[in-house]
C-alpha positions in Angstrom: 32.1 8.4 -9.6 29.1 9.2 -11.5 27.7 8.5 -15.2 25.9 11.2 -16.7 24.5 11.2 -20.6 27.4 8.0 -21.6 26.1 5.7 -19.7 25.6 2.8 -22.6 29.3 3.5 -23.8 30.9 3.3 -20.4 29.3 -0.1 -19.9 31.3 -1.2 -22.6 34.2 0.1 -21.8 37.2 -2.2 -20.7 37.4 -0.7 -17.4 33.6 -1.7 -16.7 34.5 -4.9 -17.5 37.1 -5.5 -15.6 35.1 -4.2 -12.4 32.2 -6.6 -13.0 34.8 -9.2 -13.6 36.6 -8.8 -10.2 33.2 -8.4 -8.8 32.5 -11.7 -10.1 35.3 -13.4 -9.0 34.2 -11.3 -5.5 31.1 -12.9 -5.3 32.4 -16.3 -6.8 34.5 -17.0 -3.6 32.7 -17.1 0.0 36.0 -17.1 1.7 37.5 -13.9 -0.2 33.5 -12.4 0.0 33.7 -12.9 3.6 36.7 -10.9 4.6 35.9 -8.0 2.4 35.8 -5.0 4.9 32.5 -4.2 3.2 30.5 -7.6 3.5 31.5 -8.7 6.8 28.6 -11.7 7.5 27.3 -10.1 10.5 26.4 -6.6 9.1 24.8 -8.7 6.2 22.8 -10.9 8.5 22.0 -7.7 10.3 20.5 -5.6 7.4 18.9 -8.7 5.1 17.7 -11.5 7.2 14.6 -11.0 7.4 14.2 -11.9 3.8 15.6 -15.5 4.3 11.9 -17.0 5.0 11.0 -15.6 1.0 12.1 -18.7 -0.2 10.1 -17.4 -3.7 12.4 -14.8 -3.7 12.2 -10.9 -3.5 12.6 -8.1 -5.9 14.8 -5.4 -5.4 13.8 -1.6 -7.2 17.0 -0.1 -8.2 17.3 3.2 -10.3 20.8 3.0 -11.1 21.5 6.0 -8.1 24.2 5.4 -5.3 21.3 4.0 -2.8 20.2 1.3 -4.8 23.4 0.5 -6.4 24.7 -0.2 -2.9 21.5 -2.2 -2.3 22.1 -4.8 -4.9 26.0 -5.0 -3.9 24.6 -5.6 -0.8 21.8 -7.6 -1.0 24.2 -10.0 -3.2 26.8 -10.5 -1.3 24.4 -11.4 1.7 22.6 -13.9 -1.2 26.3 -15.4 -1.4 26.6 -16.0 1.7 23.8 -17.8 3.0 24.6 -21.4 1.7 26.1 -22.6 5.6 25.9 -25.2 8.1 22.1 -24.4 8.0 21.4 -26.2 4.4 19.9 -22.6 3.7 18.7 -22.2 -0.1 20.0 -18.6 -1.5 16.9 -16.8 -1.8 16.4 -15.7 -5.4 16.8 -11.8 -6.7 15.1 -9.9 -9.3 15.7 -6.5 -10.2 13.4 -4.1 -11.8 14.2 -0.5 -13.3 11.5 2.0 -13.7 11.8 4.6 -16.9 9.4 7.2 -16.1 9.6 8.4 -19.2 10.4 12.4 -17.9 14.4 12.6 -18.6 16.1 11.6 -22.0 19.1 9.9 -19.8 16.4 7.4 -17.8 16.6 4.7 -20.4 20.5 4.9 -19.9 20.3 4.3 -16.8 18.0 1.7 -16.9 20.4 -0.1 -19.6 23.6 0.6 -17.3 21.4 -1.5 -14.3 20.6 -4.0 -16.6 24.1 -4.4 -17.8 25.8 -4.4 -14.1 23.0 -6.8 -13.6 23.6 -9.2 -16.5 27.7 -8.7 -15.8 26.9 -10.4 -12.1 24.1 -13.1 -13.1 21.0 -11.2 -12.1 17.8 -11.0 -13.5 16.6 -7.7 -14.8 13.7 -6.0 -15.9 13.0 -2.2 -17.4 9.7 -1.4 -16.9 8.2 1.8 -18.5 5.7 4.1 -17.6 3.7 4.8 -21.0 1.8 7.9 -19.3 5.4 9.9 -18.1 6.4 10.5 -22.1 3.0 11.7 -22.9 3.0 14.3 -19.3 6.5 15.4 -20.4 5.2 16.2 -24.0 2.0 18.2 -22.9 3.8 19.9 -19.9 2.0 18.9 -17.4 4.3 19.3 -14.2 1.6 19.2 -11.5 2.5 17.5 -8.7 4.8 15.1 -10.7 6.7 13.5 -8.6 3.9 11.7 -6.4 2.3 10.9 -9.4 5.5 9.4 -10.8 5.7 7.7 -7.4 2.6 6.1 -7.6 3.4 4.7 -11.2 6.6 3.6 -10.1 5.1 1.6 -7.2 2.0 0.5 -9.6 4.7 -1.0 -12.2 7.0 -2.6 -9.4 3.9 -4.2 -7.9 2.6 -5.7 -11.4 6.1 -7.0 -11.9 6.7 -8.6 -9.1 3.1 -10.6 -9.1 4.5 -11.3 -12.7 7.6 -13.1 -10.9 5.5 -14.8 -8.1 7.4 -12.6 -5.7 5.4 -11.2 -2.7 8.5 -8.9 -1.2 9.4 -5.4 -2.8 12.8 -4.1 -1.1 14.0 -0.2 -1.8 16.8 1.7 -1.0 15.9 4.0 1.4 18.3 4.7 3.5 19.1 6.8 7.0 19.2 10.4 5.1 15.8 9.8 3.4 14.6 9.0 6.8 15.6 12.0 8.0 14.2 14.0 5.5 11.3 12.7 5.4 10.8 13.2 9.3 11.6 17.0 8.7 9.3 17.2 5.5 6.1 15.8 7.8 7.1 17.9 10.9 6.8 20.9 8.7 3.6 19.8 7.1 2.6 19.6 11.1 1.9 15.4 11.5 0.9 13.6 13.7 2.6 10.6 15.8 2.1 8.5 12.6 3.5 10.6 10.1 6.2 11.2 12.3 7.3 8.0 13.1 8.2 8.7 9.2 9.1 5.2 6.9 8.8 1.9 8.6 11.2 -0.9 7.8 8.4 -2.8 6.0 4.8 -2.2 5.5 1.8 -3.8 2.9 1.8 -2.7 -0.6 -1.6 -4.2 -1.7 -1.0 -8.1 -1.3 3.0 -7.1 -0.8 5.1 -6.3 1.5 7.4 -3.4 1.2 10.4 -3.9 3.2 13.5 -0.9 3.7 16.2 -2.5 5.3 18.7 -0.4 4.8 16.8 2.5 6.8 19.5 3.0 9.7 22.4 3.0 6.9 23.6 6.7 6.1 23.7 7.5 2.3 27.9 7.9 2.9 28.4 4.0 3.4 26.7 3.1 0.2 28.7 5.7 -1.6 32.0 4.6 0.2 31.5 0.9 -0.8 30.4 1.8 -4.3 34.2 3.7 -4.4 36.0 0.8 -2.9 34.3 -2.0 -5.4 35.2 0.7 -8.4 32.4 1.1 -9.3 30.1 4.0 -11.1 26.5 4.8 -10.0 24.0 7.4 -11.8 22.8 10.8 -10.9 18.9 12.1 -11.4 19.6 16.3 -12.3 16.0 16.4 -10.7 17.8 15.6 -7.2 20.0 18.9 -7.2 16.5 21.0 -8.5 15.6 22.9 -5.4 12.0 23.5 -7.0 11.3 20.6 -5.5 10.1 20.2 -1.7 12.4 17.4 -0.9 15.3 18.5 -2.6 15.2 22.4 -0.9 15.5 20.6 2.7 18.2 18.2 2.0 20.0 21.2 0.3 19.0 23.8 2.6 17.1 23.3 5.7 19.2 20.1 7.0 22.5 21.6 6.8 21.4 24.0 9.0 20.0 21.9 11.6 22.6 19.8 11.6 25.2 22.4 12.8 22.6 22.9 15.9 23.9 18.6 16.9 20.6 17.7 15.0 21.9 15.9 12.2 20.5 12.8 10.1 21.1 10.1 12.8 19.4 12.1 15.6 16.9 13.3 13.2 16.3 9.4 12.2 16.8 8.3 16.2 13.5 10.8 16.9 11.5 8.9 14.3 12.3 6.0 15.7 10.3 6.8 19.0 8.0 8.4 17.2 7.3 4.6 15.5 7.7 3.0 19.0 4.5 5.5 20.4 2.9 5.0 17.5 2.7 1.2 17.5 1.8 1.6 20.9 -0.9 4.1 20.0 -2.1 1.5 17.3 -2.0 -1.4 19.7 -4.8 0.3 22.1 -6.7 1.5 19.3 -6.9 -2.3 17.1 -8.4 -2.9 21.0 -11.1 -0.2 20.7 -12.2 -1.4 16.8 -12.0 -5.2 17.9 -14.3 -4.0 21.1 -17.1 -1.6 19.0 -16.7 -2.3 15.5 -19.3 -4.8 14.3 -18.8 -6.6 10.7 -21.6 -5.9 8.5 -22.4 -7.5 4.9 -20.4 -6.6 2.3 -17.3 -5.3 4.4 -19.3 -2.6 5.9 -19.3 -2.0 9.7 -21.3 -0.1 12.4 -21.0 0.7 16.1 -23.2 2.7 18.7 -23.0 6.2 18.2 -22.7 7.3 21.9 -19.9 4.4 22.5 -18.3 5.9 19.5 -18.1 9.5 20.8 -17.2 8.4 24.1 -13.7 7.5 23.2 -10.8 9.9 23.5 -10.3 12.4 20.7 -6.8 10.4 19.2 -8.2 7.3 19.1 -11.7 8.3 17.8 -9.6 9.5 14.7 -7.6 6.5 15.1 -10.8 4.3 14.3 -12.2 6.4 11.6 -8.9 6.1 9.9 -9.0 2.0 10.6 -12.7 1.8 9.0 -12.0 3.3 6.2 -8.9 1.2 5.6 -10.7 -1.4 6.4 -14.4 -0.8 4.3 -12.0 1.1 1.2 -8.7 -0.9 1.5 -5.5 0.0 2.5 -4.0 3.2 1.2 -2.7 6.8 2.2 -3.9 8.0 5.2 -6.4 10.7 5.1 -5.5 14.1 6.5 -5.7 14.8 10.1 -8.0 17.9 9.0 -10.6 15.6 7.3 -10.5 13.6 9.9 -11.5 15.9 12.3 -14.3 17.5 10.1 -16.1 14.4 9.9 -15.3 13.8 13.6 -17.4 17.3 14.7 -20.1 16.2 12.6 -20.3 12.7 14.5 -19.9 14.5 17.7 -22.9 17.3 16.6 -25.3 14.5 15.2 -25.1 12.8 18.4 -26.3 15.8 20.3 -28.9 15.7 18.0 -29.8 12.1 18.6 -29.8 12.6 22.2 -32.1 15.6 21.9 -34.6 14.4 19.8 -34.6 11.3 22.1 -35.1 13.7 25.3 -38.2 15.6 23.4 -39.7 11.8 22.2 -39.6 12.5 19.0 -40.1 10.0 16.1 -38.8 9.4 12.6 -35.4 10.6 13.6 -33.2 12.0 10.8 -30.8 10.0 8.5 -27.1 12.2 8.7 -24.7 11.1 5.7 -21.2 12.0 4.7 -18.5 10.4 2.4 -14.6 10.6 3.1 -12.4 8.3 1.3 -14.1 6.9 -0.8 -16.7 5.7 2.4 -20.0 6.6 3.5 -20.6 7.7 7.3 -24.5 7.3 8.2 -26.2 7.9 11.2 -29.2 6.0 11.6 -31.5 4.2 14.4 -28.2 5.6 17.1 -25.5 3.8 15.4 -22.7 5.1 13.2 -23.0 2.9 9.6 -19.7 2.5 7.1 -19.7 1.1 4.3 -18.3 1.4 0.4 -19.4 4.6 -1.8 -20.7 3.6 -4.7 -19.6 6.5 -6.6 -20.9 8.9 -9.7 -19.1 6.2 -11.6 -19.8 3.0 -10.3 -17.2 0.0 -11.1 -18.5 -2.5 -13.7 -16.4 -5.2 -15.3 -17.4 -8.4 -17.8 -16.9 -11.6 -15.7 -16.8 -14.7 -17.2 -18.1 -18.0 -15.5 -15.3 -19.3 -13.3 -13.3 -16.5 -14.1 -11.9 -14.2 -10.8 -12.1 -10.9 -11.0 -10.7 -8.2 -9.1 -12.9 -5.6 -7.3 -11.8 -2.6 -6.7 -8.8 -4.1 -4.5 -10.7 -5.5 -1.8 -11.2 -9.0 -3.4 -11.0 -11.3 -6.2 -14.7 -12.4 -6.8 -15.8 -15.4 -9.1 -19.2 -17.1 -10.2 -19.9 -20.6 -11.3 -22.6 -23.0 -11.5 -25.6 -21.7 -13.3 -27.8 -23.0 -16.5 -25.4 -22.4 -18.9 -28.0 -19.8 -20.2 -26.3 -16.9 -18.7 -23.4 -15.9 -21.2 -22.7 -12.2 -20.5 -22.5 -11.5 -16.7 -20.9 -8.4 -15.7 -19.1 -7.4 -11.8 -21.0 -4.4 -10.2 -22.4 -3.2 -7.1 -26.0 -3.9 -6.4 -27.1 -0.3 -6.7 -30.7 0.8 -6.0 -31.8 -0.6 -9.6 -31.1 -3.8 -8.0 -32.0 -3.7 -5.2 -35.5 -2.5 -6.6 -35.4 -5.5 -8.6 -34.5 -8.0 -6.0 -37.9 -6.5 -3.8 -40.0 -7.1 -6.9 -38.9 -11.0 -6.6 -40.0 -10.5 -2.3 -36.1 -10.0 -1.5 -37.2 -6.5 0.3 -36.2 -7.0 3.5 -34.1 -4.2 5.4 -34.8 -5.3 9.1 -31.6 -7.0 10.3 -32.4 -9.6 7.3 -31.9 -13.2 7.9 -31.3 -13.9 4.6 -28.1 -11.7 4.3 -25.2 -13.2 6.1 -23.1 -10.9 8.5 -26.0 -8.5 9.6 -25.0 -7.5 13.2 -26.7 -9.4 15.7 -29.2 -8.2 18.7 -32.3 -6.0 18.2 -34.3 -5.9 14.5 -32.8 -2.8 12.6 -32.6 -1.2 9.5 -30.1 -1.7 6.9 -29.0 1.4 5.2 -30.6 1.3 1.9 -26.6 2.6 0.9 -25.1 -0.1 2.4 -27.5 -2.7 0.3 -26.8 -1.0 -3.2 -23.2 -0.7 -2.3 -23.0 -4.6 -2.5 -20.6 -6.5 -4.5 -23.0 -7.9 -7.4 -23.0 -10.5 -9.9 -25.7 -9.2 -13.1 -27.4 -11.4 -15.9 -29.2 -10.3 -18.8 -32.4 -10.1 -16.9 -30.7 -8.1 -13.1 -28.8 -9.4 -10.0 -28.0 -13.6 -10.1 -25.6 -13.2 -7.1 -24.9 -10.7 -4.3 -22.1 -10.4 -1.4 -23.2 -11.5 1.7 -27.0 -12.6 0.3 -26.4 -16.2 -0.3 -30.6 -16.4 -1.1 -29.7 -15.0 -4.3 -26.9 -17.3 -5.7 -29.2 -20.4 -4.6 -32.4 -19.0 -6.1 -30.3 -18.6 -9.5 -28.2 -21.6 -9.0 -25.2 -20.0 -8.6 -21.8 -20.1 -6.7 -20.2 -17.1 -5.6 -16.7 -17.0 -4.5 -15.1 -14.3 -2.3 -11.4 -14.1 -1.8 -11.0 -10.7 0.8 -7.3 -8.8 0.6 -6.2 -5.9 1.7 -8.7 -6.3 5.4 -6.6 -4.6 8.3 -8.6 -5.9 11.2 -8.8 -9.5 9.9 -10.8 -10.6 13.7 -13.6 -9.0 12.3 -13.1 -10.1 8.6 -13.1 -13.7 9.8 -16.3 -12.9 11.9 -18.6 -12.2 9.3 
């Protein structure tokens, strides 16, 4: 059953009616809910569980498509049923519609979920994506649809910090898995990327769970058919332009005919996940063993305990820095990975050779990846935050938080009451020039700067200093990250709430 350019008529139709109705009626009696063929508890219990502990309740993204469709029937019915022996609160839903703004028929769509939502008691939202319209007018296709992702995420996020909801549930099911497993063994990926979705991961300060990952797309379709009711259809998923859409069409088809069909394409992902998590295991070991917390969320190890690790997991830990120093995101490519690998590997060599000749002054080596800084300096590996050609500045108001470039929400109070325009930045080497004119100069493992790596006196890279999250008056710095001197010198109180720290051992340590 589908719903194509009509969509706001149909929903008024008396035949909509009567489905949401008897779907009410449905939902309205545990007893009759119960022995549907469709809801049996312990398939609900199976797929949502998880989500009984979000007692603020979780937000479900739904399109109007089959998938997410099913997911609300679902995801209700399971909602019905928890009220037992237990005492067991029903956890609240919200559902969100994105309108991207590309298709003339997305705002239908949204409309028919918020109707079907209104018809069952459900809170609804249709959040739109301003930028789409304007991409869709200049014609500017590139790379659209991860763009459009992105947004979608960005809005669904926003929304749900709006609601006081930390979960985001999707409809991914067992046939996206399976795609996507095929997409990333084309693009040649590694264990990670082939261990494809996982059934929940972080989304900023969210969580992003899947749970209906090992559920083929025919179930949801069959249970839409058997409740009567209608679902949307995107054109854009029958356009084999697209990557995605030319391998579901064309490429799976064909594989399954050779026994390798969506389930055993989904069951290989699955080990894939198991290795990797066991792969990720070993190397959270290695960063916990060599990665030493420096101010400001940078870190450092020794060079030559660096490159003696084994290729996978050295890539492993330059991957887990930068997560860690930038916040979590995309993973980089494997093939930038290993670029700034061989560079590590060939400065060493250098290290160790200008050691073996005694020479002095040995050189400074630098490169950014990911928005990170790699220096080699004094035999140790330094990362910390690039500053950027465009360093982040915001206006910060006493006592109000501010967010910084994801990694934390940062406040300031206290002070004379002179200071009236302050202003969020890093330190930069204007600062930090400033700061050595008032005798705050020192580079040498500083005292004064809190989370310095213990042992030996050695220099802190000048990059790491300016790349400090600052706190400016009219007159230069008032507060720095990790430089407590500073704050007390001005009279100020600086307030650091971290997010988005992988390792948080090392976090905790500093």
């Amino acid at each position: 059953m589908y719903l194509a350019d009509s969509v706001m008529m149909t929903t008024s139709q008396p035949d909509f009616q009567d489905v949401i109705a008897a779907l009410r009626q449905l939902f309205d009696d545990r007893a009759l809910l119960a022995r549907h063929k469709a809801f049996a508890p312990f398939f609900l219990q199976a797929l949502f569980d998880d989500l009984r502990r979000r007692r603020e309740g979780v937000l479900l993204a739904v399109s109007g498509g089959p998938d997410s469709i099913g997911l609300v029937m679902l995801c209700h019915a399971w909602q019905c049923l928890i009220p037992g022996d237990d005492g067991a609160e029903r956890v609240p839903l919200y559902l969100a519609s994105v309108d991207h703004g590309l298709r003339k028929e997305a705002k239908d769509e949204a409309d028919y979920v918020a109707a079907l939502a209104k018809g069952l008691g459900l809170p609804h939202q249709i959040l739109s994506w301003e930028e789409g319209s304007q991409l869709k007018d200049t014609g500017d296709h590139s790379n659209l649809q991860a763009r459009a992702r992105a947004a979608r995420y960005e809005l669904l996020g926003a929304h749900a910090r709006t609601l006081g909801v930390k979960t985001l549930v999707t409809a991914h099911h067992l046939d996206d898995q399976a795609e996507t497993f095929v997409m990333r063994l084309l693009r040649g990926s590694s264990v990670r990327g082939l261990a494809a979705m996982s059934a929940r991961r972080s989304l900023d300060d969210l969580e992003l769970v899947r749970p209906l990952l090992g559920t083929p797309k025919e179930a949801l379709t069959t249970l839409l058919n058997d409740l009567g009711l209608s679902w949307c259809e995107d054109p854009s998923n029958e356009d084999r332009t697209y990557n995605r859409v030319a391998v579901r069409k064309e490429l799976l088809p064909h594989l399954a005919e050779f026994g390798a069909d969506a389930d055993h394409l989904a069951r290989t992902a699955r080990r894939m996940a198991r290795a990797e998590a066991a792969l990720d295991s070993v190397a959270r070991d290695l960063f916990d063993r060599h990665m030493v917390p420096e101010p400001g969320r940078a870190l450092s190890c020794a060079l030559a305990d660096f490159c003696s690790i084994g290729d996978e997991f050295r890539l492993r830990l330059l991957q887990a820095a930068i997560f860690h120093v930038a916040g979590e995101g995309y993973p980089c490519r494997e093939q930038r990975l290993l670029h700034l690998d061989k560079a590590l590997q060939l400065w060493k060599d250098e290290s160790l050779e200008a050691r073996k000749n005694q020479e002095t002054g040995a050189k400074s080596r630098k490169r950014t990846l990911a928005g990170c800084c790699f220096e080699i300096s004094q035999g140790r590996l330094w990362i910390y935050r690039e500053i950027g050609r465009l360093p982040f500045a915001s206006p910060l108001g006493l006592g109000e938080a501010c967010d910084y470039l994801s990694l934390a929400q940062i406040s300031v109070t206290g002070g004379s009451g002179r200071e009236k325009t302050l202003v969020l930045r890093p330190l930069g080497e204007e600062g930090r020039l400033i700061l050595a004119d008032h005798g705050y100069s020192r580079r040498d493992n500083p005292p004064c700067i809190t989370g310095a790596s213990e042992g030996a006196a050695r220099l802190l890279p000048a990059g790491l200093i300016d790349a400090l999250p600052s706190v400016w008056g009219k007159n230069g710095p008032i507060a720095v990250m990790d430089w407590p001197e500073i704050e007390h010198k001005h009279g100020f109180a600086l307030e650091i709430r971290e997010k988005n720290t992988r390792f948080t051992k090392n976090a905790a340590g500093r």
